[in-house]
C-alpha positions as a Markdown table, in Angstrom:
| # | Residue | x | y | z |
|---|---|---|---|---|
| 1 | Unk | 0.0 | 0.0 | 0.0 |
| 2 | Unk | 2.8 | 2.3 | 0.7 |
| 3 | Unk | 5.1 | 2.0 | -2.4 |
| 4 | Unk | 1.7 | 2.1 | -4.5 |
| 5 | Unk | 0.2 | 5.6 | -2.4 |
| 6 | Unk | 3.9 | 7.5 | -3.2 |
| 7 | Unk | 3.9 | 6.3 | -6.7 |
| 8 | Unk | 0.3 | 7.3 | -7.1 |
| 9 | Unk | 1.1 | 10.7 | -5.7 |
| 10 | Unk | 4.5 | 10.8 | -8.0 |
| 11 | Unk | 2.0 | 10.3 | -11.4 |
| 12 | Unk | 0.2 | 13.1 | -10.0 |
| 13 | Unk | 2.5 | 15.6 | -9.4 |
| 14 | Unk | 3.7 | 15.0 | -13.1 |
| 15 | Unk | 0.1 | 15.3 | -14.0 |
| 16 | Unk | 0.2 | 18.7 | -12.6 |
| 17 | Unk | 3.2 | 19.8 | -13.6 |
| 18 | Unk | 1.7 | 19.1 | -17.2 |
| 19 | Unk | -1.2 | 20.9 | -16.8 |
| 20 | Unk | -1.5 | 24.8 | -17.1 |
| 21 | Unk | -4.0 | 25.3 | -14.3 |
| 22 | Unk | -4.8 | 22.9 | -11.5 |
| 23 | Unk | -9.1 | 23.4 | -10.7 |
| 24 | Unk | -10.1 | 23.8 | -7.1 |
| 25 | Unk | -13.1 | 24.8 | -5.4 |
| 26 | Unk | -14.1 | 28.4 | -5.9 |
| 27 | Unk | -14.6 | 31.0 | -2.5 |
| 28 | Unk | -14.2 | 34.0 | -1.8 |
| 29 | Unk | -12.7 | 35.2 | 1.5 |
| 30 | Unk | -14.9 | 37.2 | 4.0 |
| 31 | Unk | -12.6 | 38.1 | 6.8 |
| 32 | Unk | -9.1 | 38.0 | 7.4 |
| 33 | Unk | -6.8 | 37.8 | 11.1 |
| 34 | Unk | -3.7 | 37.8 | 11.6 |
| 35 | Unk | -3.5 | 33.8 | 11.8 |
| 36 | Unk | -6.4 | 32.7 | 9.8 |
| 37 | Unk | -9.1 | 34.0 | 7.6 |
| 38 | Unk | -13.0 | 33.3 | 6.9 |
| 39 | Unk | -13.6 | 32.0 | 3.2 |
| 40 | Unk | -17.2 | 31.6 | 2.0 |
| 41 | Unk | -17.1 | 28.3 | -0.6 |
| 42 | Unk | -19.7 | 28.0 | -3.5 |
| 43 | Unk | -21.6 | 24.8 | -3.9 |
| 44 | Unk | -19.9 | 22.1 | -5.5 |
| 45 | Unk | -19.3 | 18.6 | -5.9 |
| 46 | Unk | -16.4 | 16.3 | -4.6 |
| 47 | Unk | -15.9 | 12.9 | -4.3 |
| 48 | Unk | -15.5 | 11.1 | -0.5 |
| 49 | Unk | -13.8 | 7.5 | 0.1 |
| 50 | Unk | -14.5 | 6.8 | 4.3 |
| 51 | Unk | -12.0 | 5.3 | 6.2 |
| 52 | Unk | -13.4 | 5.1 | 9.4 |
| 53 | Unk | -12.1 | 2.4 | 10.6 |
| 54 | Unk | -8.8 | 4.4 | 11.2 |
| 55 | Unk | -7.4 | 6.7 | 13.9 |
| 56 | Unk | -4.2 | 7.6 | 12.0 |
| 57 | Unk | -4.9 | 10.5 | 9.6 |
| 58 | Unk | -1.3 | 9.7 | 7.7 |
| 59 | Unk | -3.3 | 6.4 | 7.6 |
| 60 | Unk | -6.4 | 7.3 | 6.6 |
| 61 | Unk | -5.6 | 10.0 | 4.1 |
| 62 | Unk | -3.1 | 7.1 | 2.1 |
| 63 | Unk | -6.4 | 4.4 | 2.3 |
| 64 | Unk | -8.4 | 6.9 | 1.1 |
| 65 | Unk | -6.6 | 8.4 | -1.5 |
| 66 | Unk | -5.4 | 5.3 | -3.1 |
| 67 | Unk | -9.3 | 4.6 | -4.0 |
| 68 | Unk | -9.9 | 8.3 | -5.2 |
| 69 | Unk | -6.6 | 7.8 | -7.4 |
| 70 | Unk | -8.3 | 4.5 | -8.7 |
| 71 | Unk | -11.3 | 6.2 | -9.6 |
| 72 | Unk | -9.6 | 9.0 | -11.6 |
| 73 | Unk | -7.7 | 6.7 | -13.6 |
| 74 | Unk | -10.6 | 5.2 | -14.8 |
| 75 | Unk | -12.5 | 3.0 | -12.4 |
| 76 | Unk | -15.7 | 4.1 | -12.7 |
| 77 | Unk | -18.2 | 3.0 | -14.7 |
| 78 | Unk | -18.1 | 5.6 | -17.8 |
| 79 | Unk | -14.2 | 4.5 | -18.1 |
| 80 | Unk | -13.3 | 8.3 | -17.5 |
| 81 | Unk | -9.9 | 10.1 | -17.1 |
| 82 | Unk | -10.6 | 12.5 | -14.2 |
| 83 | Unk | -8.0 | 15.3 | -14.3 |
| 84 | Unk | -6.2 | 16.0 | -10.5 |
| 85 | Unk | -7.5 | 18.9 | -8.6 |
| 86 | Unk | -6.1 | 20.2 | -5.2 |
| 87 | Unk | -6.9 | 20.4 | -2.4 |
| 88 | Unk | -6.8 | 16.9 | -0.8 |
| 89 | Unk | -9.1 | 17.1 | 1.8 |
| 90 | Unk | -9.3 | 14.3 | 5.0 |
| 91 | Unk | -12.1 | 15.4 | 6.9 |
| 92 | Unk | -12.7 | 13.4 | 10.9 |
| 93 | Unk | -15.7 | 12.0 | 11.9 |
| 94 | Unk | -15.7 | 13.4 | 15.2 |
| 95 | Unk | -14.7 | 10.8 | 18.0 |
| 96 | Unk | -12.4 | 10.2 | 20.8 |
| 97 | Unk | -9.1 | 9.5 | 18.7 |
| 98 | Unk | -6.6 | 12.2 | 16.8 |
| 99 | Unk | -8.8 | 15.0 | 16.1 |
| 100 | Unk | -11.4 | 14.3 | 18.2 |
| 101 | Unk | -11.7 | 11.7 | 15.3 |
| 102 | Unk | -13.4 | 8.1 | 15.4 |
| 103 | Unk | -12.6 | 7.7 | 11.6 |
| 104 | Unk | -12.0 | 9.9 | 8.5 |
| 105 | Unk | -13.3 | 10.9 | 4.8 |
| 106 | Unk | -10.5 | 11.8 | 2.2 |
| 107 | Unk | -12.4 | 14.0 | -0.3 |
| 108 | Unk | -11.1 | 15.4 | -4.0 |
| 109 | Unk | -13.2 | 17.9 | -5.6 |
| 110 | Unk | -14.5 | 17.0 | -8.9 |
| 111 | Unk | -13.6 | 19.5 | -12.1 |
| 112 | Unk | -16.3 | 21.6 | -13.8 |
| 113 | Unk | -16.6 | 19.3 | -16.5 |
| 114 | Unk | -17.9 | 16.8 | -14.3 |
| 115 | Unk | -19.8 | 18.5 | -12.0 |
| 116 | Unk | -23.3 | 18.3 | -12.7 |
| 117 | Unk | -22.7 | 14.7 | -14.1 |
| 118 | Unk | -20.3 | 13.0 | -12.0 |
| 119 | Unk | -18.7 | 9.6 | -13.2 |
| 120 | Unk | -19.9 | 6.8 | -11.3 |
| 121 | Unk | -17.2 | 5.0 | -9.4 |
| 122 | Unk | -16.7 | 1.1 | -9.3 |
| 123 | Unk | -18.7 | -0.4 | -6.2 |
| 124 | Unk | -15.8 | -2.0 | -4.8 |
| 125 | Unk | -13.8 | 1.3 | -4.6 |
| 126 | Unk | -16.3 | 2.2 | -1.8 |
| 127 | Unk | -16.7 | 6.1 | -2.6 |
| 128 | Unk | -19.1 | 8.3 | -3.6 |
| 129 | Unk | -20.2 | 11.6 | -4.6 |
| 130 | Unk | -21.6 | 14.6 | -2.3 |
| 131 | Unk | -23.0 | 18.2 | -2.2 |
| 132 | Unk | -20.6 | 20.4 | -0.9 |
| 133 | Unk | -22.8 | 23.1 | 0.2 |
| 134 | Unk | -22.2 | 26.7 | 0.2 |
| 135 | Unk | -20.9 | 27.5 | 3.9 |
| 136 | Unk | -17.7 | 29.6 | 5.3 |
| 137 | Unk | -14.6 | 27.8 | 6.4 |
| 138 | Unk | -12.1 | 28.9 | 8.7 |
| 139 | Unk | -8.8 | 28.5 | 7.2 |
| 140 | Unk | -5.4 | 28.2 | 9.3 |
| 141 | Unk | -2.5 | 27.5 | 6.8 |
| 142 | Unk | 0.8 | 25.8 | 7.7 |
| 143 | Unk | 3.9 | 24.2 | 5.9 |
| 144 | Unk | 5.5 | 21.3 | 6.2 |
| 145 | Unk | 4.5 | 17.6 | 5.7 |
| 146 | Unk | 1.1 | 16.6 | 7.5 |
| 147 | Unk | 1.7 | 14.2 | 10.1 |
| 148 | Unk | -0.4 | 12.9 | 13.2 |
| 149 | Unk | 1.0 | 15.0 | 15.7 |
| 150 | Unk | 1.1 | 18.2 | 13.8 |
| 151 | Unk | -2.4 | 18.4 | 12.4 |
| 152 | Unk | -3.8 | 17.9 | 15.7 |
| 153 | Unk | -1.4 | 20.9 | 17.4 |
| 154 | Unk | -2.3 | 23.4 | 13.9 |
| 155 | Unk | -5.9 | 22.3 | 14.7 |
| 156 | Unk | -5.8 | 23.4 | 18.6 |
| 157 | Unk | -4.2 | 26.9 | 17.2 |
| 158 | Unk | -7.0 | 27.6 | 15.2 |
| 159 | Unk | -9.6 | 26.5 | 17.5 |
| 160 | Unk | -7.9 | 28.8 | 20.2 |
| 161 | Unk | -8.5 | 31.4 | 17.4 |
| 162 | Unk | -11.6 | 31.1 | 17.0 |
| 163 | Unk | -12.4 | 31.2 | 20.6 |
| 164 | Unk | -10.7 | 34.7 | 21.2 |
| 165 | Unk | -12.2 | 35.9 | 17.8 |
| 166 | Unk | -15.8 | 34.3 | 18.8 |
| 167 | Unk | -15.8 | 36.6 | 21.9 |
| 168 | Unk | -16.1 | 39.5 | 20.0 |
| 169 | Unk | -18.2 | 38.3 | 17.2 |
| 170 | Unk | -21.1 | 36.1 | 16.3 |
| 171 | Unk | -19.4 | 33.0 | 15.3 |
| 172 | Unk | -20.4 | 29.2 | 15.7 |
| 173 | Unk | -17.7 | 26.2 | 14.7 |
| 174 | Unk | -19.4 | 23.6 | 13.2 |
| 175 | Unk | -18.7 | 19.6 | 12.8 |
| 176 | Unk | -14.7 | 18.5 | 13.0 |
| 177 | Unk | -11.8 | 19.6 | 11.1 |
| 178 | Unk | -10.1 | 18.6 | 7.6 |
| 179 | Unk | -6.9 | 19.0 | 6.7 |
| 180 | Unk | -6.1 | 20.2 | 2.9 |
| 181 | Unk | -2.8 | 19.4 | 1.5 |
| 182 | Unk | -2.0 | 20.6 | -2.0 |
| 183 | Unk | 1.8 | 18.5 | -2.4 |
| 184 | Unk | 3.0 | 15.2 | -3.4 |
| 185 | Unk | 5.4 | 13.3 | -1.0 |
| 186 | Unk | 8.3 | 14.5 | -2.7 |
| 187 | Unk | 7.9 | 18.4 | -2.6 |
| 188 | Unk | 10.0 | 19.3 | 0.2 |
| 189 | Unk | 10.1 | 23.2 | 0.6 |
| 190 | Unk | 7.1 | 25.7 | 0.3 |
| 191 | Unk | 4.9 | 23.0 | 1.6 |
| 192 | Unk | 1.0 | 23.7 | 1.3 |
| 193 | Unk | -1.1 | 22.7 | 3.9 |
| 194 | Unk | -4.5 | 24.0 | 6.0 |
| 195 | Unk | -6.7 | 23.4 | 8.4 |
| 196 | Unk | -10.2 | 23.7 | 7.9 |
| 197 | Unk | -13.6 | 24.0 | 10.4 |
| 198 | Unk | -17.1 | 25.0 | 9.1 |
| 199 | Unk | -18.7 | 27.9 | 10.9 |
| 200 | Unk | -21.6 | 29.9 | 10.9 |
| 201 | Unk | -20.6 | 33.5 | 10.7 |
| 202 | Unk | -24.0 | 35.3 | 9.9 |
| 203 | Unk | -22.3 | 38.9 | 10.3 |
| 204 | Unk | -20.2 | 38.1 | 7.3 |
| 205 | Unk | -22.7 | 37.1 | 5.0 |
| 206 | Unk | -22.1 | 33.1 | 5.7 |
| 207 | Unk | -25.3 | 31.0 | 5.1 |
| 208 | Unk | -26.4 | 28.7 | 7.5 |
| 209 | Unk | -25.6 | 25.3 | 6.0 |
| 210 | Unk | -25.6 | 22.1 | 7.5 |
| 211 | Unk | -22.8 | 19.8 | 8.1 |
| 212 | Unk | -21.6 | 17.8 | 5.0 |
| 213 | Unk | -23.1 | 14.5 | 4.8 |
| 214 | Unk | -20.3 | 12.5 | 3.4 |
């Protein structure tokens, strides 16, 4: 599983590389601190693999991942090529391990092309399409490689974050956090990498959408 996850993610850095612009999910951002900012994301579609039966999120996210790849290489059932998009996104179900987490859902949004008509994947891939609804994310970037121990401390930064911020403001966390890298394995400086948690922010304009049923 390991060798085939880092030459998965080898193939699509080169895929990137070859491509003049890399989709990802459209926002715009609403607010902006000194350590994180608001964005408001439009509705969209992505496509979730669970892995729930994992605590490790360097765990999880290669499980997951090495289905999604799978799927955009053709395993689905109209045979498609799916182009990469970024962010990777490994979302917790909210538990008692890492995170909070009892499990995880690695997520890749779909491009436009196949947005309204999404290819279906292969049952025993076990993943599926869902509604990201429009909602605001706070965002709290950080380089490096993701690993265990760092996601959860980034994740405790922006929660204390939001907490001092909350006190002055109208602002709700909602649901657990992802974490959204944008590198392969083998990128070693000017690592991309963020933590996300939904909120409801109405005095910035953020609608009140539920949390995304994976």
């Amino acid at each position: 599983m390991e060798k085939t996850w880092i030459a998965a993610m080898c193939l699509i850095m080169a895929m990137i590389r070859n491509t003049t612009a890399t989709e990802s999910p459209q926002y715009t951002v609403v607010h902006t601190e000194s350590d994180f900012e608001i964005r408001l994301y439009r509705t969209s579609v992505w496509m979730s693999a669970p892995a729930v039966n994992l605590i490790s999120f360097e765990k999880a996210t290669r499980n997951g991942f090495h289905r999604l790849f799978q799927f955009i290489q053709g395993a689905n059932l109209n045979f498609s090529r799916i182009p990469m998009t970024t962010p990777v996104l490994t979302t917790t179900v909210p538990g008692t391990g890492p995170l909070e987490s009892q499990g995880y859902y690695v997520s890749f949004y779909l491009p436009t092309k196949f947005q309204e008509n999404p290819p279906l994947p292969l049952p025993e891939l076990n993943i599926k399409s869902y509604g990201f609804e429009s909602h605001c994310v706070a965002v709290r970037g950080f380089s490096g490689f993701a690993k265990d121990e760092k996601v959860v401390k980034e994740a405790e930064k922006l929660d204390l974050s939001l907490s001092r911020w909350g006190g002055e403001s109208e602002v709700k966390r909602k649901g657990g956090y992802s974490i959204a890298q944008y590198n392969g394995p083998f990128r070693i400086a000017k690592r991309r990498n963020e933590v996300w948690v939904d909120v409801h922010a109405p005095q910035l304009g953020c609608p009140d959408a539920g949390v995304a049923a994976y």
